[in-house]
MDAnalysis code that builds the backbone (N, CA, C; Angstrom):
import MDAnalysis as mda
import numpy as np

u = mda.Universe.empty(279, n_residues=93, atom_resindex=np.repeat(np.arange(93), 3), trajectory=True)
u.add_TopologyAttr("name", ["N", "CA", "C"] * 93)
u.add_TopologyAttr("resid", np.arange(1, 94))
u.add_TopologyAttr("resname", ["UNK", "UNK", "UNK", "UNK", "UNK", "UNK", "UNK", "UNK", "UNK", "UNK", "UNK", "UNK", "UNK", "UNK", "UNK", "UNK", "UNK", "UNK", "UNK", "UNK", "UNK", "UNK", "UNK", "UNK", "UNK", "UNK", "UNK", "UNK", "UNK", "UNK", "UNK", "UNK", "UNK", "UNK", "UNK", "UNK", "UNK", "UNK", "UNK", "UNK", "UNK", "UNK", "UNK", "UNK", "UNK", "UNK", "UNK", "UNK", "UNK", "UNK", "UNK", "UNK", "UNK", "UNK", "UNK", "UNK", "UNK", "UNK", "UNK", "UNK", "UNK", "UNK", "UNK", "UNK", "UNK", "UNK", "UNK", "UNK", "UNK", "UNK", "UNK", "UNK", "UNK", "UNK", "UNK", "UNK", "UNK", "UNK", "UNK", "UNK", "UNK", "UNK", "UNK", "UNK", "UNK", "UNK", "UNK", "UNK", "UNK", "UNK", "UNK", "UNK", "UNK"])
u.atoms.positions = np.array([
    [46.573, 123.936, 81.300],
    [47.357, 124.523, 82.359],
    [47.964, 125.797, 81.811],
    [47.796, 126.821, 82.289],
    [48.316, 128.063, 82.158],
    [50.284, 128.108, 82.221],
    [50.402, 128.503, 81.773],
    [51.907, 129.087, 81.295],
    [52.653, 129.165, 82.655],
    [51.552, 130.405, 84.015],
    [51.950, 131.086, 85.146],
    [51.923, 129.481, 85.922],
    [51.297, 128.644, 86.025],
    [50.884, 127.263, 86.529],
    [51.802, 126.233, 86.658],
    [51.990, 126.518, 85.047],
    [53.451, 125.233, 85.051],
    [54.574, 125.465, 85.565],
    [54.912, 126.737, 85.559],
    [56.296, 127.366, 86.228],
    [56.289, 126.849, 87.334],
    [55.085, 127.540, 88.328],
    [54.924, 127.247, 89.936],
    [55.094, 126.059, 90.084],
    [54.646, 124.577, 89.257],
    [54.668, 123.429, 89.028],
    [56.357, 123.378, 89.194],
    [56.734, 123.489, 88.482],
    [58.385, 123.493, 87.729],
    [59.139, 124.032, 89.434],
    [58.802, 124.545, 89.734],
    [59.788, 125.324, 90.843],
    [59.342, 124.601, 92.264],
    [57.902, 124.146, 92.174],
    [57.336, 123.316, 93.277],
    [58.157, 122.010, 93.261],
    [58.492, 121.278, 91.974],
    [59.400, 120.192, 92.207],
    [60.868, 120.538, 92.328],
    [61.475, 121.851, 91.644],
    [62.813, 121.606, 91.877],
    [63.188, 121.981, 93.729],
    [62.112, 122.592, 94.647],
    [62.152, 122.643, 95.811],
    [61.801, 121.635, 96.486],
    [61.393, 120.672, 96.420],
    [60.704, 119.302, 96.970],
    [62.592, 118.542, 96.671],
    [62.710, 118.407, 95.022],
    [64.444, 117.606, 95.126],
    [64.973, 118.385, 95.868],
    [65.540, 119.025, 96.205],
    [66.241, 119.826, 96.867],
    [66.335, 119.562, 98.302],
    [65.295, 120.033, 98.697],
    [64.662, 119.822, 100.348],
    [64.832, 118.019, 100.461],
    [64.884, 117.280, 99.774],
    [65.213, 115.546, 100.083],
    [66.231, 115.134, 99.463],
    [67.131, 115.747, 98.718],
    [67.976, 115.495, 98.317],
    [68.378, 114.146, 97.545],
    [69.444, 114.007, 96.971],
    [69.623, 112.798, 96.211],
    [69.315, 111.384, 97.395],
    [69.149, 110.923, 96.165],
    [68.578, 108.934, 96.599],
    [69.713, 108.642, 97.009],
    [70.355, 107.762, 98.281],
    [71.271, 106.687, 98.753],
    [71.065, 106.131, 97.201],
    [72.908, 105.821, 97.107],
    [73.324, 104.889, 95.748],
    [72.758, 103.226, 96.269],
    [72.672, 102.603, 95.447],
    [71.808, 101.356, 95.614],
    [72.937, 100.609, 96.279],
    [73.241, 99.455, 97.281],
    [73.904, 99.009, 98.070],
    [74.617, 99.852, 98.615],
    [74.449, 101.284, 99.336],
    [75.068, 101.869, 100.242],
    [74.214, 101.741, 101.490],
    [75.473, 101.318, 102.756],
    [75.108, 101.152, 103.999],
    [75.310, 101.964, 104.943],
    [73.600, 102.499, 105.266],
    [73.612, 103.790, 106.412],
    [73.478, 103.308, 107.677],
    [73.180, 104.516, 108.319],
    [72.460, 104.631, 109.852],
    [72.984, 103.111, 110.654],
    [71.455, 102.428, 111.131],
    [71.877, 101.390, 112.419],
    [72.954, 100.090, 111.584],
    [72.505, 99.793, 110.005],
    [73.353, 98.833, 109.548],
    [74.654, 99.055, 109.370],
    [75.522, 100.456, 109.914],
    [77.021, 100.597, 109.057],
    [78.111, 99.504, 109.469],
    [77.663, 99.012, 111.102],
    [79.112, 98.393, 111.629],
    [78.140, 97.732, 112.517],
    [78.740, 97.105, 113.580],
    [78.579, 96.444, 114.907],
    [78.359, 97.714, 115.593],
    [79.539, 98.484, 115.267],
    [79.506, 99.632, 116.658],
    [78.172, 100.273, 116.771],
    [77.157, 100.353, 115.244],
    [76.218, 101.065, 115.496],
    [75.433, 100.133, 115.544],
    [75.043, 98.901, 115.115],
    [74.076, 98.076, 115.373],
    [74.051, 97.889, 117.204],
    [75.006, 97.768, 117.511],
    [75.062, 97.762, 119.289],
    [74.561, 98.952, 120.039],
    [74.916, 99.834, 119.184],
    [74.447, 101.442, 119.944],
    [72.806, 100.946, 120.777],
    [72.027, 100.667, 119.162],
    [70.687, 100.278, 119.370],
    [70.233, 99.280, 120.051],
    [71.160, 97.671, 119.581],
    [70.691, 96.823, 119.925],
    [72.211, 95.725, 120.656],
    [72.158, 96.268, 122.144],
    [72.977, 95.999, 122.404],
    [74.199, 94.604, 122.437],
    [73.255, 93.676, 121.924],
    [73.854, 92.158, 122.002],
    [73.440, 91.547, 120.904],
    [73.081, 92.623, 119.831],
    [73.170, 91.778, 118.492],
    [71.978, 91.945, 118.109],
    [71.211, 91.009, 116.609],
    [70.097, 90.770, 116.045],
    [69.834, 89.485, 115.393],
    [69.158, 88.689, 115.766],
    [69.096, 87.348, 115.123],
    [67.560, 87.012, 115.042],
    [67.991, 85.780, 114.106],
    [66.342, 85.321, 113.798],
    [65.925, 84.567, 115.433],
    [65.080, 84.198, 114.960],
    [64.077, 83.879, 116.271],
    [64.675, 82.427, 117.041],
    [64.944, 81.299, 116.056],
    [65.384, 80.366, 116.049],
    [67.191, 80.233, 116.132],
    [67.676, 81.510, 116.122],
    [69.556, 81.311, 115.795],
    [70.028, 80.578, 117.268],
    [71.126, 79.951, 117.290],
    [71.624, 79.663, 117.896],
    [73.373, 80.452, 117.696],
    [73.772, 80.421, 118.692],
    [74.960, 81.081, 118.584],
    [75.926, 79.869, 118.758],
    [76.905, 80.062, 117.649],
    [78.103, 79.094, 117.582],
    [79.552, 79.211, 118.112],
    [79.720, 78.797, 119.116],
    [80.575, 79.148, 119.884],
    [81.373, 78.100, 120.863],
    [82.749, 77.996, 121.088],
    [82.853, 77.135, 121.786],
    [82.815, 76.962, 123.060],
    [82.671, 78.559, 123.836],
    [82.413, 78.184, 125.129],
    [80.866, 79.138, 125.193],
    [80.330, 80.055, 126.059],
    [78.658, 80.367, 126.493],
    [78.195, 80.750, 125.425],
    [77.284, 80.475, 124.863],
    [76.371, 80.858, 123.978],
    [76.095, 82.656, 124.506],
    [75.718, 83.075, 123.254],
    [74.694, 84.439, 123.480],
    [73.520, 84.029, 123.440],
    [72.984, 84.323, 124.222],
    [71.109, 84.281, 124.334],
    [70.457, 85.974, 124.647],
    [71.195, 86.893, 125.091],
    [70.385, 87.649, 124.955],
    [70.135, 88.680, 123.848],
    [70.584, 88.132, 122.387],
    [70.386, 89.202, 121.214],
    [68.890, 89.662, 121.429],
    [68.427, 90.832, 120.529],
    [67.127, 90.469, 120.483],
    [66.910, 89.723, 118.964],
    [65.711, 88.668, 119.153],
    [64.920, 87.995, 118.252],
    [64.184, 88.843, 117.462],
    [64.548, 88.591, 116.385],
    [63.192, 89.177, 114.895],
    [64.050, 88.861, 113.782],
    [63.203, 88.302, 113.455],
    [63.544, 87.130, 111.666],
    [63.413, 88.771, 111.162],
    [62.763, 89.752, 111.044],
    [62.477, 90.908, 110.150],
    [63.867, 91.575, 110.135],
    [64.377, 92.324, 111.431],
    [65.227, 93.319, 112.164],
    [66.705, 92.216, 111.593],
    [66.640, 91.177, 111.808],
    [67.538, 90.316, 111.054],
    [67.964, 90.516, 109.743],
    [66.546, 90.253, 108.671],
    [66.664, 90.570, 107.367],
    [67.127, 91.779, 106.973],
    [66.640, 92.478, 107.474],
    [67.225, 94.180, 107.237],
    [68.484, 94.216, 107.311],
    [68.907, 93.849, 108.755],
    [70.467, 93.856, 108.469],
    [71.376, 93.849, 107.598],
    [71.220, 91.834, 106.912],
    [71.829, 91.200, 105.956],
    [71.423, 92.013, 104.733],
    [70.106, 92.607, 104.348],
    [70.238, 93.513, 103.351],
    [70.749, 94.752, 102.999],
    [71.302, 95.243, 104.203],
    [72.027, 96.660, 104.321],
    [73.871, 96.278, 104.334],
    [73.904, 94.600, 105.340],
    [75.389, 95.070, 105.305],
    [75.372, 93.110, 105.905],
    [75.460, 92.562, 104.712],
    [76.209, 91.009, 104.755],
    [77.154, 90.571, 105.771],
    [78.192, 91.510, 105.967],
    [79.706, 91.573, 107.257],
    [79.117, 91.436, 108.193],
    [77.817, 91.487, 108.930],
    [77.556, 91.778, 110.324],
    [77.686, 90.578, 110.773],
    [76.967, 89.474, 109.989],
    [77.287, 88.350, 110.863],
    [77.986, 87.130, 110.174],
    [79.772, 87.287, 110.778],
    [80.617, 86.975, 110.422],
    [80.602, 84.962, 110.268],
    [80.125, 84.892, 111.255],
    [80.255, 83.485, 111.218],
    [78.900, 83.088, 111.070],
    [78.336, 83.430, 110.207],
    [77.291, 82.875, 109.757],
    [76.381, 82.161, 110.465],
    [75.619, 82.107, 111.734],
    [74.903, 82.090, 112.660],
    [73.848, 82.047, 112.787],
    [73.660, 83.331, 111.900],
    [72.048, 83.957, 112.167],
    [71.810, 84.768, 112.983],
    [72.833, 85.612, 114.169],
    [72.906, 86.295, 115.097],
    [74.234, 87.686, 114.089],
    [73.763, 88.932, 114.153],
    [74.826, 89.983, 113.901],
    [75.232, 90.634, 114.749],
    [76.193, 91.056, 114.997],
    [76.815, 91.638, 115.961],
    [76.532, 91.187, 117.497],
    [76.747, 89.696, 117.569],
    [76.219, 89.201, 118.882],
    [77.823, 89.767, 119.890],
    [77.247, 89.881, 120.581],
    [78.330, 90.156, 121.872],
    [77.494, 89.928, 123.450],
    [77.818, 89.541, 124.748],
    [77.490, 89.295, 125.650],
    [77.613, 90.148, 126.405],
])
């Protein structure tokens, strides 16, 4: 590799970091996982696995949406969402 090569190399990556900027610190919680308020933005009555039941003493929530996946994500971005341990985050009716 030429001398003129590696530079362009050298300046091709420090514009690529730059333009994407630093990595999210490892357990920092963005975008749809920060709160309820934004998980609702999207998904208005919550996220639960397929099977959750909602624990409650008077109407159940039934209309979260279902996905064991959209679930997992959650709990891996932000544990708090679902407070009473359920299986449903940010359920609201």
């Amino acid at each position: 590799m030429s001398r003129k090569s590696g530079a362009a190399a050298v300046v091709a990556a420090v514009a690529v970091a730059l333009t994407i900027g630093p990595a999210a610190p490892a357990g920092a919680v963005t975008g749809t996982w920060k709160n309820c308020t934004s998980v609702n933005k999207k998904y208005p009555h919550g996220v639960g696995k397929v099977k959750a039941r909602d624990r409650t003493s008077g109407r159940p929530v039934t209309t979260f949406r279902k996905s064991d996946s959209l679930y997992a994500q959650a709990m891996r971005a932000n544990k708090g969402l679902d407070r009473d341990k359920d299986g449903i985050a940010c359920e609201k009716r």
